[in-house]
N, C-alpha and C positions, 0 to 999 in steps of 0.2 A: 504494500500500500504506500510506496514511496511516489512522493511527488518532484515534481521541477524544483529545484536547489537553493530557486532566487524567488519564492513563492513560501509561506507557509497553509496549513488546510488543517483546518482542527474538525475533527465528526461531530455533527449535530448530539450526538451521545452526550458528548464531554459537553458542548456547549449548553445544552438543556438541563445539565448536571447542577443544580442550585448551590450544591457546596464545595464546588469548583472555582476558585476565584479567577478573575480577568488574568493576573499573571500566570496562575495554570495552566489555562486555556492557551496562551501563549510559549511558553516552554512547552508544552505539549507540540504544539505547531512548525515549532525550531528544530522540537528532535525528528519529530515526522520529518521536516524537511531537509534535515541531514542526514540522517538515515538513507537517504537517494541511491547513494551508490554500495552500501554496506546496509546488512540487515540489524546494523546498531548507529546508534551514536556515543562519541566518546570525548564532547565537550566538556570545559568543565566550567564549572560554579561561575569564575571570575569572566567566562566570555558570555552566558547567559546574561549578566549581570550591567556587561558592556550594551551588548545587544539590546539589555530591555531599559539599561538606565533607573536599573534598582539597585540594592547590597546584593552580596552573595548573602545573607543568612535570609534574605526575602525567597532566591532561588532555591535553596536548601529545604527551604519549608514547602515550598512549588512540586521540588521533585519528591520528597516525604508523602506529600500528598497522594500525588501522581503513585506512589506506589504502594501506598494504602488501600484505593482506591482501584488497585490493580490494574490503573489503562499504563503502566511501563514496567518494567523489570530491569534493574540493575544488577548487573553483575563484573567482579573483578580480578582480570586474567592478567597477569603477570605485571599485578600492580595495578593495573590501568581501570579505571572504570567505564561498562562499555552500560550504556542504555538501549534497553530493548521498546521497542511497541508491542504491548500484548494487544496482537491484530486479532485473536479471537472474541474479543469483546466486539471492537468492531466491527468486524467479521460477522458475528451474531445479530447485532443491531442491523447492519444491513441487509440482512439476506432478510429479516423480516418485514425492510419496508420494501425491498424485492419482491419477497410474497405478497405480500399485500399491493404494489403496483401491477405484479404480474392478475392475481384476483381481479382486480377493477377491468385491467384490458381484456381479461378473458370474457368478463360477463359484460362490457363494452360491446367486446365484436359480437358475443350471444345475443346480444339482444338488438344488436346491427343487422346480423343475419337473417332475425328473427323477422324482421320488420321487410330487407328486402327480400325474404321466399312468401313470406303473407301478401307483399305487395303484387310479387308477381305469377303466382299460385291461386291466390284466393281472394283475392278483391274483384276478379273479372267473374262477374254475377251472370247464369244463366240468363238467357236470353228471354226467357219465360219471368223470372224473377223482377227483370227490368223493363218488364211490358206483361202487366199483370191482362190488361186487354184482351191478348190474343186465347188467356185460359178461358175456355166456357166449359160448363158443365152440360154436356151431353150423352147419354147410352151409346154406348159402341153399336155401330150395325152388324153383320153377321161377317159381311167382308173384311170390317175394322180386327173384330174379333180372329176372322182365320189369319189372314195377314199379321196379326201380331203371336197365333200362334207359329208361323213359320219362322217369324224372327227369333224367338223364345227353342226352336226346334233347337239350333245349335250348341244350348247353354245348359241344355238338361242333358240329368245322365238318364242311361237305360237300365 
């Protein structure tokens, strides 16, 4: 879920997150957006801090959060500290408004579909229905009668 380098993109997740403060949301964004070329980031404290033009114990408290919270994971390999994105979290949040976009288009085109086979299936009204006129009520004659048994001959079984 890495984005363009010179961009940061914080998930509506985190963003909607009420106990997620504005700098969160932000160092969230930075690692996202460092994270680009590597499946971590390994900034530290003093360049978060330049970047956003706070302390580092303000960033400190950002990323504590951030991993409280479990939207990062930090971990430290040979000294270094490397921050992870835990993409399942986001991962999860989108695929359900995935599901849910994909639901609306589905039942969108159902009920599209719906409308052009109705339109063009069943709105074309018999020709009797749209000219009640031509029905009259009259006894079949004997000819009416055979002649509709000859037509009827085909459709019956023996």
């Amino acid at each position: 879920m890495a984005f363009i380098r010179y961009f940061i993109a914080v998930p509506r997740i985190i963003l909607n997150d009420q106990s997620c403060s504005k700098t969160d949301m932000l160092v969230y964004g930075i690692i996202n957006s460092l994270s680009n070329n590597r499946e971590y980031c390994y900034a530290s404290n003093s360049y978060f801090a330049r970047e956003l033009s706070v302390k580092e114990k303000t960033i400190s408290n950002s990323i504590n959060n951030l991993k409280r919270k479990n939207y990062i994971n930090v971990k430290f390999v040979n000294g270094k500290r490397r921050i992870y994105l835990n993409e399942n979290i986001v991962s999860k949040e989108n695929k359900k408004v995935l599901e849910k976009n994909e639901n609306k288009q589905i039942e969108k085109n159902y009920q599209y579909k719906r409308k052009e086979y109705t339109r063009n299936n069943y709105n074309i009204n018999p020709y009797w229905l749209d000219h009640p006129e031509i029905c009259k009520e009259a006894i079949a004659s004997e000819d009416d009668k055979k002649y509709m048994e000859d037509l009827l001959k085909d459709f019956k079984e023996d």
